[in-house]
mmCIF file as gemmi writes it, N, C-alpha and C atoms, coordinates in Angstrom:
data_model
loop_
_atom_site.group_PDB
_atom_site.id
_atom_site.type_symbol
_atom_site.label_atom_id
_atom_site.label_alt_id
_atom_site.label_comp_id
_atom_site.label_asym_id
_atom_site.label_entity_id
_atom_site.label_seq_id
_atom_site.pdbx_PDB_ins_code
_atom_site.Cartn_x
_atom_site.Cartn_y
_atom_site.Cartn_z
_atom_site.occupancy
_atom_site.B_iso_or_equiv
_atom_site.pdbx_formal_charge
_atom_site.auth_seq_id
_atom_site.auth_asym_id
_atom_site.pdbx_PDB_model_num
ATOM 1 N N . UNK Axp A 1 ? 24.98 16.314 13.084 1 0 ? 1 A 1
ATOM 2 C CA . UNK Axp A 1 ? 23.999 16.713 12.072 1 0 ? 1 A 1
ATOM 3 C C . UNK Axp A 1 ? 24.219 15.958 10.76 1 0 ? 1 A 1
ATOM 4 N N . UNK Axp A 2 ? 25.278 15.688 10.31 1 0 ? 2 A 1
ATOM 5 C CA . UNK Axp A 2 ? 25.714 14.73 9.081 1 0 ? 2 A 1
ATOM 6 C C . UNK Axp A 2 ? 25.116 13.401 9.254 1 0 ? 2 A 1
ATOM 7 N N . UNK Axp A 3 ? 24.957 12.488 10.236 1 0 ? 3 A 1
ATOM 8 C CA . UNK Axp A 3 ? 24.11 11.89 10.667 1 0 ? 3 A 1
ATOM 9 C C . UNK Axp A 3 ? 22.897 11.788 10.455 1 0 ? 3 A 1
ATOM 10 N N . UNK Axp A 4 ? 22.59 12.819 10.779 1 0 ? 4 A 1
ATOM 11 C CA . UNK Axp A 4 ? 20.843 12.755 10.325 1 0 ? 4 A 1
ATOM 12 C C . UNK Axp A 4 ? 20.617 13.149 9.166 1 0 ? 4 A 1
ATOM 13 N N . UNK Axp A 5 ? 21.205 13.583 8.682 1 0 ? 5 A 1
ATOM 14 C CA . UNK Axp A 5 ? 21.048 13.918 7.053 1 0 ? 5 A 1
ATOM 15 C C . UNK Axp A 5 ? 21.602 12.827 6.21 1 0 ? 5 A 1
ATOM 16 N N . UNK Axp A 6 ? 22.326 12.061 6.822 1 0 ? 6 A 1
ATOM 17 C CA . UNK Axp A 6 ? 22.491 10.54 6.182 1 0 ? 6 A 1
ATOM 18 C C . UNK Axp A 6 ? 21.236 9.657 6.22 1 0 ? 6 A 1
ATOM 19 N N . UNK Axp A 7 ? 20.895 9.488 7.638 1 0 ? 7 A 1
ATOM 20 C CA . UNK Axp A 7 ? 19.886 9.061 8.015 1 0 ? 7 A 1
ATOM 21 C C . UNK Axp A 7 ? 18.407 8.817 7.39 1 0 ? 7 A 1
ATOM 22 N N . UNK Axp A 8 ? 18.199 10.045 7.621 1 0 ? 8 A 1
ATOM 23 C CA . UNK Axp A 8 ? 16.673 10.504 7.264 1 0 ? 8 A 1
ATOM 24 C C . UNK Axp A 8 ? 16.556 10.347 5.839 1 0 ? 8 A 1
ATOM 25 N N . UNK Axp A 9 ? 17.145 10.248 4.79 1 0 ? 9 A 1
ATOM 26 C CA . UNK Axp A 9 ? 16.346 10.017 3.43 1 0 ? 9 A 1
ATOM 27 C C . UNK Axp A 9 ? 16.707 8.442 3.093 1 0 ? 9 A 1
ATOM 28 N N . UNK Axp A 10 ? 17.287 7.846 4.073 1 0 ? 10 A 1
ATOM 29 C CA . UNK Axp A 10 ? 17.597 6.09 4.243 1 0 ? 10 A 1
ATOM 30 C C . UNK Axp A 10 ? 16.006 5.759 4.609 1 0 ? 10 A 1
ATOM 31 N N . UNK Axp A 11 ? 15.714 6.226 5.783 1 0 ? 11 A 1
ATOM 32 C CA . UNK Axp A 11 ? 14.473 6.101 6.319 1 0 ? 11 A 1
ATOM 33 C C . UNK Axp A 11 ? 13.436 6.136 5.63 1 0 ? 11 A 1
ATOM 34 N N . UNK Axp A 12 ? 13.436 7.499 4.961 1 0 ? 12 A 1
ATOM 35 C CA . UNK Axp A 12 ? 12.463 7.993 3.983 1 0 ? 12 A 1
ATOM 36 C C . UNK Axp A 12 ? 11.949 7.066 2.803 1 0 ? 12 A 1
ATOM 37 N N . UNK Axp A 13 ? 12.986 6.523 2.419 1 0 ? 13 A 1
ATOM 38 C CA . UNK Axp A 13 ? 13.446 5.489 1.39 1 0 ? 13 A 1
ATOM 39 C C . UNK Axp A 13 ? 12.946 3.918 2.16 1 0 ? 13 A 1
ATOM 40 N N . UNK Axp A 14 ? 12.728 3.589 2.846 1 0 ? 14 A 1
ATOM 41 C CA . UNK Axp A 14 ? 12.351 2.65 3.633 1 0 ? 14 A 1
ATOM 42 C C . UNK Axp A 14 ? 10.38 2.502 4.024 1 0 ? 14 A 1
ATOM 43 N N . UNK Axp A 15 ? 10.574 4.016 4.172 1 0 ? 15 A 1
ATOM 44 C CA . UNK Axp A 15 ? 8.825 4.132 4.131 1 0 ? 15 A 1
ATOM 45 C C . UNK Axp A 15 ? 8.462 3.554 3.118 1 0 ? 15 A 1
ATOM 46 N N . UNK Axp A 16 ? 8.84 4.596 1.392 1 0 ? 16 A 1
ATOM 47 C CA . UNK Axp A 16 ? 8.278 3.976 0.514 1 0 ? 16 A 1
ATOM 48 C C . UNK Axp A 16 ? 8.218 3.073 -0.281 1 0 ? 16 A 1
ATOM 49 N N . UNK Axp A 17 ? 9.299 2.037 0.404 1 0 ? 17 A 1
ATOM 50 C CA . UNK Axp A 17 ? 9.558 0.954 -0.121 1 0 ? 17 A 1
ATOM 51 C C . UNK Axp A 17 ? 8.208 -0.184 0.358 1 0 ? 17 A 1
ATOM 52 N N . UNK Axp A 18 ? 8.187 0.389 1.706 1 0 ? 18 A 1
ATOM 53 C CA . UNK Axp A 18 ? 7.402 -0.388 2.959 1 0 ? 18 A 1
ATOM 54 C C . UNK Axp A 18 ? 5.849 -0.785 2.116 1 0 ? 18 A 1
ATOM 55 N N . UNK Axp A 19 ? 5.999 0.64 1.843 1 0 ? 19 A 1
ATOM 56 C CA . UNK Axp A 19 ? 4.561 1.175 1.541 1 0 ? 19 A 1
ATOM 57 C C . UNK Axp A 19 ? 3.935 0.898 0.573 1 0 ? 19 A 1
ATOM 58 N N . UNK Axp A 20 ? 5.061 0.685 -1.004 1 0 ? 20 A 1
ATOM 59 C CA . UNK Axp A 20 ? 4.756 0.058 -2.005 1 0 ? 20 A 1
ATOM 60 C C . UNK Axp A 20 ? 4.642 -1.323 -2.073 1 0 ? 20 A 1
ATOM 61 N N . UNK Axp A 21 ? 5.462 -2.436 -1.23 1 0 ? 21 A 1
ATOM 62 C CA . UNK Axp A 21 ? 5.54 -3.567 -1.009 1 0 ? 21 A 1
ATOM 63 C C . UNK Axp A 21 ? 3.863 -3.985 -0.247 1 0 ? 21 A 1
ATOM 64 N N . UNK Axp A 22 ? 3.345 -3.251 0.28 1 0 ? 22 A 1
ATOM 65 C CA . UNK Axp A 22 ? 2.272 -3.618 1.32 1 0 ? 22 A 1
ATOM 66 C C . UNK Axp A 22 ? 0.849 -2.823 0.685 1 0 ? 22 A 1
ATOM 67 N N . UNK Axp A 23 ? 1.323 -2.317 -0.581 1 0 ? 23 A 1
ATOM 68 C CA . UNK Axp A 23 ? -0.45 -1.485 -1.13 1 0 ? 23 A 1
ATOM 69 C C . UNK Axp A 23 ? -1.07 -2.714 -1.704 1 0 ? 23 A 1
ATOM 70 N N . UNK Axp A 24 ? -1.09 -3.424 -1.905 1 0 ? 24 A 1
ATOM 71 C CA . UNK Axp A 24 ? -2.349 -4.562 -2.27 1 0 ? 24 A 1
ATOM 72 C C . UNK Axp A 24 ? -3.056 -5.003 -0.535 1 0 ? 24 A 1
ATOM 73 N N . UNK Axp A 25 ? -2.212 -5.004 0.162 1 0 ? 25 A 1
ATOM 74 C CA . UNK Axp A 25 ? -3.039 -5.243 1.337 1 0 ? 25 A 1
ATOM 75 C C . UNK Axp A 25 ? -3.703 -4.063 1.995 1 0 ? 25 A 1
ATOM 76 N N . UNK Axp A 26 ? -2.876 -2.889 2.038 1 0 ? 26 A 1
ATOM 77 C CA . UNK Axp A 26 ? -4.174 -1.903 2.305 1 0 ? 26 A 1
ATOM 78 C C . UNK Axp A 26 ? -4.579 -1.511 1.996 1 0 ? 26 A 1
ATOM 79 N N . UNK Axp A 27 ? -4.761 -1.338 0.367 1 0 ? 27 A 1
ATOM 80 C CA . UNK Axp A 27 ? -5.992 -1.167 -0.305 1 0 ? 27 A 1
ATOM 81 C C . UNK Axp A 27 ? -6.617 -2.029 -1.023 1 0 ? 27 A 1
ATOM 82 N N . UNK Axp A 28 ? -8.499 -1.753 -1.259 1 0 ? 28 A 1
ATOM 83 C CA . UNK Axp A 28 ? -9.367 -3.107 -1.566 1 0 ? 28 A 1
ATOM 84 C C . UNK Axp A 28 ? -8.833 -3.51 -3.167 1 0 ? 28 A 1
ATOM 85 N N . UNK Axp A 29 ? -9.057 -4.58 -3.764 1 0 ? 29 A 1
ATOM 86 C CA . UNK Axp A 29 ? -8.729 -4.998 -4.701 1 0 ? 29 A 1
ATOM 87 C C . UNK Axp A 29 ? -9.792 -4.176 -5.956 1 0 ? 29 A 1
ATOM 88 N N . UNK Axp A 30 ? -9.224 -3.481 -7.095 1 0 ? 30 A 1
ATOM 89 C CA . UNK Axp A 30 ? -9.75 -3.265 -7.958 1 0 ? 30 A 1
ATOM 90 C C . UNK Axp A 30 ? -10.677 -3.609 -8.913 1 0 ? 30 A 1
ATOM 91 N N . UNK Axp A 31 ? -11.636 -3.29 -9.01 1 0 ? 31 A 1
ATOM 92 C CA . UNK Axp A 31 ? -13.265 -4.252 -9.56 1 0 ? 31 A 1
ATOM 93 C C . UNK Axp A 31 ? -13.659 -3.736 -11.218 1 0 ? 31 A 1
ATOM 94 N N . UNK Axp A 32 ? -13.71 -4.137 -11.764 1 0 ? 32 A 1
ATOM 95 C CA . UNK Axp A 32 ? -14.603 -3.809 -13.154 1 0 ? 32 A 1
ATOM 96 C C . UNK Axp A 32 ? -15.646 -3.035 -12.772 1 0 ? 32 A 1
ATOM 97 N N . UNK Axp A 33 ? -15.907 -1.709 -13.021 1 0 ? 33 A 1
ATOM 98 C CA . UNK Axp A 33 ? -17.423 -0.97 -12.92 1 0 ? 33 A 1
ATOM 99 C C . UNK Axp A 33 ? -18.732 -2.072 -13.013 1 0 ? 33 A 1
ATOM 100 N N . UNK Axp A 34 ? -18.29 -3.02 -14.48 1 0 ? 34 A 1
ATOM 101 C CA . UNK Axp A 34 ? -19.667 -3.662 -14.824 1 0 ? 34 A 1
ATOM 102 C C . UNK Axp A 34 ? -20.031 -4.729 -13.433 1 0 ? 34 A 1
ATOM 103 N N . UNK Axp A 35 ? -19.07 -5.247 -13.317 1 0 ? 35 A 1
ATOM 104 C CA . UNK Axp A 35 ? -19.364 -6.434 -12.367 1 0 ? 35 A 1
ATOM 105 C C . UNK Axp A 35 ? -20.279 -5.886 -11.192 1 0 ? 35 A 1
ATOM 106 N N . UNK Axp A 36 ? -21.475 -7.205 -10.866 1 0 ? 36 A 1
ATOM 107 C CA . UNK Axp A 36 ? -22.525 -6.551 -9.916 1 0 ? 36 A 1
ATOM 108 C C . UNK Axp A 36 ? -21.698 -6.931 -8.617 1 0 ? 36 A 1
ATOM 109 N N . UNK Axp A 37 ? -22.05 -6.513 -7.583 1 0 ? 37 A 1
ATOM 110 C CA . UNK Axp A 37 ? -21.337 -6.275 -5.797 1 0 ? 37 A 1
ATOM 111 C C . UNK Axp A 37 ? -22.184 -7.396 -5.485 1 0 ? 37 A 1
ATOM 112 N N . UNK Axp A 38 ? -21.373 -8.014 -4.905 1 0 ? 38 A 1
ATOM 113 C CA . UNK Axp A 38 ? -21.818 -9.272 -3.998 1 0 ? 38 A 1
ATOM 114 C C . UNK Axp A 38 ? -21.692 -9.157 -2.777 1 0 ? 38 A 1
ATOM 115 N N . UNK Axp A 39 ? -22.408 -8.717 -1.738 1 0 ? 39 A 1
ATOM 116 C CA . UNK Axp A 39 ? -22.506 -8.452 -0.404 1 0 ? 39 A 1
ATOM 117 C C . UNK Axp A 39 ? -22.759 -10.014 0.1 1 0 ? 39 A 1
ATOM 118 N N . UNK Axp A 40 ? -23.184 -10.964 0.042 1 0 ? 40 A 1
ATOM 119 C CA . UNK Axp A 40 ? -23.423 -12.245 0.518 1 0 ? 40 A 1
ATOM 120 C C . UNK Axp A 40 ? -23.097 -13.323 -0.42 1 0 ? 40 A 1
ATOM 121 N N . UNK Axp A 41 ? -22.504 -14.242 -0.02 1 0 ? 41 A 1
ATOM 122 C CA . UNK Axp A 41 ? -22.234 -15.641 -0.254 1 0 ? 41 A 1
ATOM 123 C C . UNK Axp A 41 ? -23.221 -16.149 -0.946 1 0 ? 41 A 1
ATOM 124 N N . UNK Axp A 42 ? -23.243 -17.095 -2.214 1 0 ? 42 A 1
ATOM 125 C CA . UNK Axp A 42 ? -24.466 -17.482 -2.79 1 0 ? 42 A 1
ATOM 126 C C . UNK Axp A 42 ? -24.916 -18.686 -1.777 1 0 ? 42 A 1
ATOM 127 N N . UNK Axp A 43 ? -26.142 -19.366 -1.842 1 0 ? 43 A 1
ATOM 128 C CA . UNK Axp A 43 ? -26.153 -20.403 -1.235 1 0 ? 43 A 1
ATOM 129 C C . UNK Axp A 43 ? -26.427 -21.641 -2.183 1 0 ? 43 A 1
């Protein structure tokens, strides 16, 4: 049981490392309200 109680907040600690290292990729990039949405490529 000392084990896992070593363990588990190593782990825990690993998630949110994971998780902070990798939030620009899973979430969309932050936009200015004003700026208009560009759904298509200009031509």
């Amino acid at each position: 049981m000392a084990i896992v109680a070593v363990i588990m907040p190593v782990l825990m600690l690993g998630v949110v490392l994971a998780l902070g290292r990798y939030e620009e990729w899973l979430l969309p990039p932050a936009r200015h309200p004003d700026e208009p949405e560009t759904h298509a490529l200009p031509h």
